[in-house]
Backbone bond lengths (Angstrom), bond angles and torsions (degrees), N, CA, C in turn:
res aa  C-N    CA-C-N  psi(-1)  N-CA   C-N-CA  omega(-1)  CA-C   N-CA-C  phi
1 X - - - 1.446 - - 1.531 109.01 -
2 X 1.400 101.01 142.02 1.620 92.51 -173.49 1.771 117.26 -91.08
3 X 0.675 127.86 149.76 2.056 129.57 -167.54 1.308 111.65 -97.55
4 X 1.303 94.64 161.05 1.650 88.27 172.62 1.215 113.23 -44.46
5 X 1.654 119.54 -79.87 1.397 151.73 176.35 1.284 94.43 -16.18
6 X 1.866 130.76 -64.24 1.173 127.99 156.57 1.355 118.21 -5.87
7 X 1.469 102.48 -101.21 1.414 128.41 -162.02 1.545 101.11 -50.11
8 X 1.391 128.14 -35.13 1.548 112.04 161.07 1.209 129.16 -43.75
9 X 1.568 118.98 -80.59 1.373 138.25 150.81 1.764 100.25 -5.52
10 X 1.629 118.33 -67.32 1.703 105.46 -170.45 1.422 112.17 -58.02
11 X 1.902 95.94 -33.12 1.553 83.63 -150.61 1.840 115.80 -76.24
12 X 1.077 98.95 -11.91 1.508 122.30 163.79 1.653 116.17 -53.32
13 X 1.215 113.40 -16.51 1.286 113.79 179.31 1.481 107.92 -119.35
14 X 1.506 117.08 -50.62 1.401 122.30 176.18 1.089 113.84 -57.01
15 X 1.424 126.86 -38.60 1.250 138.37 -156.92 1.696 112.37 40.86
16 X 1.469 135.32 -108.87 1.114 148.25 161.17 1.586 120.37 -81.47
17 X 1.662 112.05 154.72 1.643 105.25 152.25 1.726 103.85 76.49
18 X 1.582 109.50 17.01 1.489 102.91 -175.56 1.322 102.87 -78.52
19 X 1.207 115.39 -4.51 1.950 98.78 -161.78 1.519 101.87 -97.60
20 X 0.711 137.15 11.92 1.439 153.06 166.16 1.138 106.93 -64.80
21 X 1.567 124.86 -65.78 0.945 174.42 -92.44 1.818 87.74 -128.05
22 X 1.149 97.26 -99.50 1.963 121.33 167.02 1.507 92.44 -13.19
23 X 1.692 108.48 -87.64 1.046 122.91 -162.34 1.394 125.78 -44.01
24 X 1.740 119.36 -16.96 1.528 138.07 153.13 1.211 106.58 -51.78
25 X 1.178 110.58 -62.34 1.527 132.94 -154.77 1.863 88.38 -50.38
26 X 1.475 108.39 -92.46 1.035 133.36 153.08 1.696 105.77 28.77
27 X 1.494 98.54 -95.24 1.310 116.14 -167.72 1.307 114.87 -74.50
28 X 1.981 112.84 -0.07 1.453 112.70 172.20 1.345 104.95 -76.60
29 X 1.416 102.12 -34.85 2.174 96.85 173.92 1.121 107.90 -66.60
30 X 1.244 123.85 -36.17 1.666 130.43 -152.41 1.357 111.72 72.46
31 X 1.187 102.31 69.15 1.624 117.14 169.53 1.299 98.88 -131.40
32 X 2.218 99.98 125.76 1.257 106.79 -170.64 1.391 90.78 -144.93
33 X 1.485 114.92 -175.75 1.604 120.72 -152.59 1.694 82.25 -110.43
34 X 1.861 90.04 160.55 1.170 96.58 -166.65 1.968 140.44 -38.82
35 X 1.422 96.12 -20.84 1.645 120.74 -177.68 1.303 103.30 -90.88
36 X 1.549 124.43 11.91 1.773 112.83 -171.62 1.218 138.74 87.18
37 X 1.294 102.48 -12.48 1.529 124.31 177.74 1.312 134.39 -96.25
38 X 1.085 119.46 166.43 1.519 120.38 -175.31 1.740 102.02 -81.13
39 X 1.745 99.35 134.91 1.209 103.42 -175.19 1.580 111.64 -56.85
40 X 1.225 123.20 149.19 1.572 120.57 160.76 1.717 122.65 -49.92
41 X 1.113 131.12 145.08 1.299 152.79 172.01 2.038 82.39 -50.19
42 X 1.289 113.56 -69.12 1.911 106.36 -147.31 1.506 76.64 -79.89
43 X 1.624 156.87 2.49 1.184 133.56 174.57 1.399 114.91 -73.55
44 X 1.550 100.17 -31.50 1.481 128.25 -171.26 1.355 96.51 -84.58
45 X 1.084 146.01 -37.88 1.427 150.67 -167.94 1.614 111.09 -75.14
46 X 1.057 100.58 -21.13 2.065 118.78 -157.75 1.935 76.93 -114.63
47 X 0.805 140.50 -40.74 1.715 133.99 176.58 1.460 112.12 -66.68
48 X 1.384 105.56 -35.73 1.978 115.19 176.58 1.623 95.98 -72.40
49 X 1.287 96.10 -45.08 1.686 97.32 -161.88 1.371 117.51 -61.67
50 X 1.316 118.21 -19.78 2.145 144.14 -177.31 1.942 76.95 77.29
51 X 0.885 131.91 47.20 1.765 118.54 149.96 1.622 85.81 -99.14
52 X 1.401 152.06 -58.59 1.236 118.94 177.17 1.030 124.81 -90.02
53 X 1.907 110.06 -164.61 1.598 85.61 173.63 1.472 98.56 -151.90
54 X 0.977 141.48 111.42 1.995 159.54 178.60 1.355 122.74 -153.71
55 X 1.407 108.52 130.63 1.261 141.20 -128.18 1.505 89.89 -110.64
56 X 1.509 116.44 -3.31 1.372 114.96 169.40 1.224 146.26 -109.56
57 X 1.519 91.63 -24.07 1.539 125.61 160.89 1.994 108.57 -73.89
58 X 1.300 110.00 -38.79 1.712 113.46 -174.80 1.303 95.78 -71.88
59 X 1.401 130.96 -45.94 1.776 107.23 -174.92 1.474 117.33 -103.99
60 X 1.829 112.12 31.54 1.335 124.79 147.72 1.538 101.75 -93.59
61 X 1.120 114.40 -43.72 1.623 104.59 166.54 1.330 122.14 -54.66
62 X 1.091 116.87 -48.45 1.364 111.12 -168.24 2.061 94.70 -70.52
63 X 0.985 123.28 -74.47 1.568 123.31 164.48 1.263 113.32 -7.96
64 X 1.452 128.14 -59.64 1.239 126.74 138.68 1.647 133.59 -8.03
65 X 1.105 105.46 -46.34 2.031 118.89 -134.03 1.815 66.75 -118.50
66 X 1.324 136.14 -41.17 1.520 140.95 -159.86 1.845 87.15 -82.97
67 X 0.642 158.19 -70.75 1.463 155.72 -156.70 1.221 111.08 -76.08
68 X 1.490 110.87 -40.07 1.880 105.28 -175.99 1.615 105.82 -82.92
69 X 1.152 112.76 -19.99 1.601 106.84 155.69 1.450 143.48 -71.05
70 X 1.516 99.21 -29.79 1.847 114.75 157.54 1.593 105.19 -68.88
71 X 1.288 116.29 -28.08 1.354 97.15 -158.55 2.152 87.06 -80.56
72 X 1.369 110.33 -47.35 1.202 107.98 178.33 1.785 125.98 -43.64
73 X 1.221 99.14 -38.08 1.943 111.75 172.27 1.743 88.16 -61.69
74 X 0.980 114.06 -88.20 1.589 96.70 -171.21 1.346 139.86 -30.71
75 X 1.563 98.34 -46.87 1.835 90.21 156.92 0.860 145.27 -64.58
76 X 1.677 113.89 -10.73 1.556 134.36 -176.72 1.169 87.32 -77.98
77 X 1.775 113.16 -61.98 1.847 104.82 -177.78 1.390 124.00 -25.97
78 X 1.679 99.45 -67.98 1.249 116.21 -161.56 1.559 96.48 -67.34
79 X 1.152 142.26 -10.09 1.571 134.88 -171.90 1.890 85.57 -91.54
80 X 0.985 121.60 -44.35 1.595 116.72 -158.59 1.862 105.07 -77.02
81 X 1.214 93.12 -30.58 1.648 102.88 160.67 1.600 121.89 -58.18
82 X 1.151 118.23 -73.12 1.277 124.99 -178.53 1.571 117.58 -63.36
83 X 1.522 120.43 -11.79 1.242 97.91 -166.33 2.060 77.28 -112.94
84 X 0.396 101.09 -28.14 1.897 106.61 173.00 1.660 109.28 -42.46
85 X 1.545 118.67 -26.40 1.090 114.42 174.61 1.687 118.17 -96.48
């Protein structure tokens, strides 16, 4: 279940527009809700929020929250590079 303390920490990185995001993730494993389908956006929203609770959707989030932070270290790089010259 994700925590407050959690959901700070992500939301600091995700900021907005993560379930988009998830929901890629998601359907790149092919993990779908019980009827076959792609989980809902507010199912995923209520799983960030700890109102639900799945263990499949939290480490597509976090997978999520793991990539948009590499991609962020690099831009910091690449910003500390370019303006360094």
């Amino acid at each position: 279940m994700i925590t407050k303390t959690d959901r700070r920490k992500l939301k600091r990185v995700l900021k907005n527009r993560y379930t988009k995001d998830v929901l890629k993730e998601l359907s790149d494993n092919k993990v779908f809700n019980k009827k076959g389908k792609p989980f809902s956006i507010g199912y995923i929203s209520n799983v960030f929020n700890g109102i639900k609770e799945d263990s499949q959707i939290q480490d597509a989030i976090l997978k999520v929250y793991e990539n948009r932070k590499k991609k962020q270290s690099k831009k910091n790089v690449l910003k500390k590079e370019v303006l360094k010259k």
